[in-house]
ROSE-996106 format. One record per residue (C-alpha): residue number from 1; residue in three letters; z, x, y. Coordinates in Angstrom, 1 decimal. Last residue first. Layout:
REM ROSE-996106
torgu_guvex_zz_xx_yy
NUM_ALA_Z_X_Y
...
REM end
This chain:
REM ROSE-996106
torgu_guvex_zz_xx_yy
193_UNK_26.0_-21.2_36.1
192_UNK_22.7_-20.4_35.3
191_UNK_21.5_-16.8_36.9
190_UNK_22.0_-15.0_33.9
189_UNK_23.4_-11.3_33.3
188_UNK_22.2_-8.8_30.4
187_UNK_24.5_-5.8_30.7
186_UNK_22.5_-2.5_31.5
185_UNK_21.0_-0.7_28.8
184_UNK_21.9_3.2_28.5
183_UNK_19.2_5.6_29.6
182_UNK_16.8_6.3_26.4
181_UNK_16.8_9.3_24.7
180_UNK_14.7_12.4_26.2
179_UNK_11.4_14.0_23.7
178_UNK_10.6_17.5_25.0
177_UNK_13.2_18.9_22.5
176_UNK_11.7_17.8_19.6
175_UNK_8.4_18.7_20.2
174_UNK_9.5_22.8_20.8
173_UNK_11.9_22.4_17.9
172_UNK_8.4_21.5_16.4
171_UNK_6.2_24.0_17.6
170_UNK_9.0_26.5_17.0
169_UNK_8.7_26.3_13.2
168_UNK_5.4_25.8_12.6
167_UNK_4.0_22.9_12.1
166_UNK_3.3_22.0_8.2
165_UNK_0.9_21.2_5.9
164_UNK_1.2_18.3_3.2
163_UNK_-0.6_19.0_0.3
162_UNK_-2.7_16.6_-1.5
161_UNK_-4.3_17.8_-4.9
160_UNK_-1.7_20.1_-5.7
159_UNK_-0.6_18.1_-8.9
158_UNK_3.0_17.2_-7.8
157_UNK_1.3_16.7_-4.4
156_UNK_-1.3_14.0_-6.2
155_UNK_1.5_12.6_-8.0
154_UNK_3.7_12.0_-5.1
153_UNK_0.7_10.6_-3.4
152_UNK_0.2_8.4_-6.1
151_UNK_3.5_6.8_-5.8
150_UNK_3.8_6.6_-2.2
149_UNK_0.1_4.8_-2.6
148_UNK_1.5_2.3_-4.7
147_UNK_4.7_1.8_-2.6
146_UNK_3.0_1.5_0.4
145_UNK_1.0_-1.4_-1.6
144_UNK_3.9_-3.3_-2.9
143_UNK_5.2_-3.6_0.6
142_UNK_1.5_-4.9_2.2
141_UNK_1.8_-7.4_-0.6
140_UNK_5.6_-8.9_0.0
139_UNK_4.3_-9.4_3.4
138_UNK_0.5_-11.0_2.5
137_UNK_3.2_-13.4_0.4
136_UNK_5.7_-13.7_2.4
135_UNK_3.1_-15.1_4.8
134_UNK_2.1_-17.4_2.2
133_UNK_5.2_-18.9_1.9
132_UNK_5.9_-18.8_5.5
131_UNK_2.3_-20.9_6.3
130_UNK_1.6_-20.1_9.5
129_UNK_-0.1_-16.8_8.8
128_UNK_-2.0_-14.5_11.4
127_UNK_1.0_-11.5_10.8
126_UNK_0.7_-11.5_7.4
125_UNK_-2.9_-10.7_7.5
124_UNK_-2.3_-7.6_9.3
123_UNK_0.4_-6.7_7.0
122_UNK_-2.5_-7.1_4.4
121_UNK_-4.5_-5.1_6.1
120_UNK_-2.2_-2.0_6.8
119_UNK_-0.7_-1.8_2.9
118_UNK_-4.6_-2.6_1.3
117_UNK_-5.8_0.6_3.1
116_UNK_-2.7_2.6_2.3
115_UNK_-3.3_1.1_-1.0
114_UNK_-7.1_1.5_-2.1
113_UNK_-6.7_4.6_-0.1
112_UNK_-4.3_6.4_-2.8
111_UNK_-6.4_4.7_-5.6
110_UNK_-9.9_6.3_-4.6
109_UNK_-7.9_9.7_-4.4
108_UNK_-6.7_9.6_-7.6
107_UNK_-9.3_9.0_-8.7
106_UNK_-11.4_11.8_-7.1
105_UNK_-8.8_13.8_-8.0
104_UNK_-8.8_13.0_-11.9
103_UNK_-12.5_13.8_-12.1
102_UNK_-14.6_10.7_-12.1
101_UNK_-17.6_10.8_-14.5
100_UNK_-21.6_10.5_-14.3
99_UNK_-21.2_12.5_-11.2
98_UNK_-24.6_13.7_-9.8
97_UNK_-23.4_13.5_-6.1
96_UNK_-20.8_16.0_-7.1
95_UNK_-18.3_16.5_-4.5
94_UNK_-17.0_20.2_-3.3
93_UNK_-14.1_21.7_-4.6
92_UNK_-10.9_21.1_-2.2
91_UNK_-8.6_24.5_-2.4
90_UNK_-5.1_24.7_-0.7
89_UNK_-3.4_28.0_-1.8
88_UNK_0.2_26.7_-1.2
87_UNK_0.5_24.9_2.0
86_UNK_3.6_23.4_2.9
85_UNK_6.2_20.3_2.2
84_UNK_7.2_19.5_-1.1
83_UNK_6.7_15.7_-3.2
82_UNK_9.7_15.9_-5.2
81_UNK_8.0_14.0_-8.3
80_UNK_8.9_10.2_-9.7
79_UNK_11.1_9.2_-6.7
78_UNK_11.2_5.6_-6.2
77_UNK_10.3_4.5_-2.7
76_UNK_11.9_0.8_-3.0
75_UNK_10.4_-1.5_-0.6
74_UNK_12.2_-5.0_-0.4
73_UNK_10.5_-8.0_-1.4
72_UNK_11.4_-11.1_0.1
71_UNK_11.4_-13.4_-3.5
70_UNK_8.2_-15.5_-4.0
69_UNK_8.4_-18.8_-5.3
68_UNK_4.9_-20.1_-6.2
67_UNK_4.8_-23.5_-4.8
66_UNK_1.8_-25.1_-7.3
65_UNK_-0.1_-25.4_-4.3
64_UNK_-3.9_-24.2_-5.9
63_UNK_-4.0_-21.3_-3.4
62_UNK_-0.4_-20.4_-3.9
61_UNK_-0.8_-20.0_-7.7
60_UNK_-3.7_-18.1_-7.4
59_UNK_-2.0_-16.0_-5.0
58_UNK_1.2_-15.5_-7.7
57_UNK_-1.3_-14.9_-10.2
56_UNK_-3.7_-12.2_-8.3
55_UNK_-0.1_-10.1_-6.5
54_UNK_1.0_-9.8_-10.9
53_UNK_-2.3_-8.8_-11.8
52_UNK_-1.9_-6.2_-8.9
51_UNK_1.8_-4.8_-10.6
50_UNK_0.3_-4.7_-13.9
49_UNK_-2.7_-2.6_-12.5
48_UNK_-0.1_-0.3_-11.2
47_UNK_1.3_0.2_-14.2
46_UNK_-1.7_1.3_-15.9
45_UNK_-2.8_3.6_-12.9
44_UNK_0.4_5.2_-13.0
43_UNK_0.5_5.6_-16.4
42_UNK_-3.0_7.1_-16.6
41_UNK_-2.2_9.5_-14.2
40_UNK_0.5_11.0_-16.1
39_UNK_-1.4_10.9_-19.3
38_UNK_-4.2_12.9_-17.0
37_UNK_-7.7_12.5_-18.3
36_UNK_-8.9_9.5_-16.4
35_UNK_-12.1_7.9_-17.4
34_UNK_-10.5_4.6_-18.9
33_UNK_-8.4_3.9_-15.9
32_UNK_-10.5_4.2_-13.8
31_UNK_-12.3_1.7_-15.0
30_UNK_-9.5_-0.3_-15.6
29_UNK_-8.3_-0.1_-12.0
28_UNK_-12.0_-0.8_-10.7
27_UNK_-11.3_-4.5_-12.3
26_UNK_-7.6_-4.8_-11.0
25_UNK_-9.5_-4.1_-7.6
24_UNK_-12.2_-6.4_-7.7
23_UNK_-9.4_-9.4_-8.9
22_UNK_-7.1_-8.0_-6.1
21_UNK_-9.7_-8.6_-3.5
20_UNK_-10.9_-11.7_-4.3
19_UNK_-7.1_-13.0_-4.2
18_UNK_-7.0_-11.0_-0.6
17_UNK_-10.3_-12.8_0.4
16_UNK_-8.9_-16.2_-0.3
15_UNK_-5.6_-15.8_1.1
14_UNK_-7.2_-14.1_4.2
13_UNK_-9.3_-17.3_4.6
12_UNK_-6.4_-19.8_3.5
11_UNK_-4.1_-17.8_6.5
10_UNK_-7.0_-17.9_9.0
9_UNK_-7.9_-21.8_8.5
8_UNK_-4.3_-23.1_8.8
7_UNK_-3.5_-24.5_5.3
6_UNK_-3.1_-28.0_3.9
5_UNK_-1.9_-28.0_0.3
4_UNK_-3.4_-30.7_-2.1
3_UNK_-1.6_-33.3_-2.8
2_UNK_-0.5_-33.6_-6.6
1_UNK_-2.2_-36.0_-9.1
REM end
């Protein structure tokens, strides 16, 4: 019989509702999944779905204090498309509310703010944890999240279906140059001798 794993009350909350989370989520993954058209898409939601089965086990793991190690995780924004800068003929059709099917936008869309959304609550959660193990964990999370939705923004700007507009040109030099660095930092001295 092993002891049980005491927790601070916030960190075994989150823990719990991020677990619950996942589980919901890999769920709606294979629903979307199965009404995507795009093989592109597909493969991105596929692995993806891998990658949150993956965040369920090692929280389930935590949860029941069998020690899961979890290695820092370090971002990697892996180029699939050159995402590109500008509008090109932006069009948005308007949403059906008799939708018996998801059109590949709408998917994508659902599965960009899945993860910008799970990215900036999870690093929230990270933040109230005692525990480092499970702090890695809502850490290491929040990571593989931006990542996600860096990935599916890159395919939704491959596809057109998020465009990033731009400032003109002398708006920005105009911003730029209205921004001053920072005076130089004077020497730190004590008063103890």
């Amino acid at each position: 019989m092993h002891t049980q794993q005491r927790f601070a009350a916030h960190e075994f909350l989150e823990t719990q509702e991020a677990v619950r989370t996942k589980a919901a989520h890999i769920e709606l993954y294979g629903v979307l999944f199965s009404m995507a058209q795009d093989t592109h898409l597909k493969d991105i939601l596929f692995n993806q779905q891998r990658r949150m089965l993956e965040g369920y086990d090692y929280g389930i793991g935590l949860l029941q204090g069998r020690g899961i190690a979890l290695t820092p995780h370090t971002p990697e924004l892996r180029i699939y498309e050159r995402p590109q800068a500008g509008l090109q003929q932006p069009s948005m059709p308007g949403p059906n509310p008799n939708a018996t099917q998801l059109s590949d936008v709408s998917i994508a869309t659902i599965a960009l703010n899945l993860h910008k959304t799970g990215s900036a609550v999870a690093m929230l959660w990270a933040c109230e944890c005692v525990d480092p193990q499970i702090r890695q964990y809502h850490a290491t999370s929040a990571n593989i999240c931006q990542e996600m939705a860096w990935e599916m923004f890159q395919y939704m700007n491959y596809k057109g279906f998020y465009q990033a507009p731009q400032l003109a040109d002398h708006t920005m030099r105009t911003m730029i140059q209205a921004v001053q660095p920072a005076e130089p930092q004077q020497p730190y001295q004590t008063h103890f001798q």
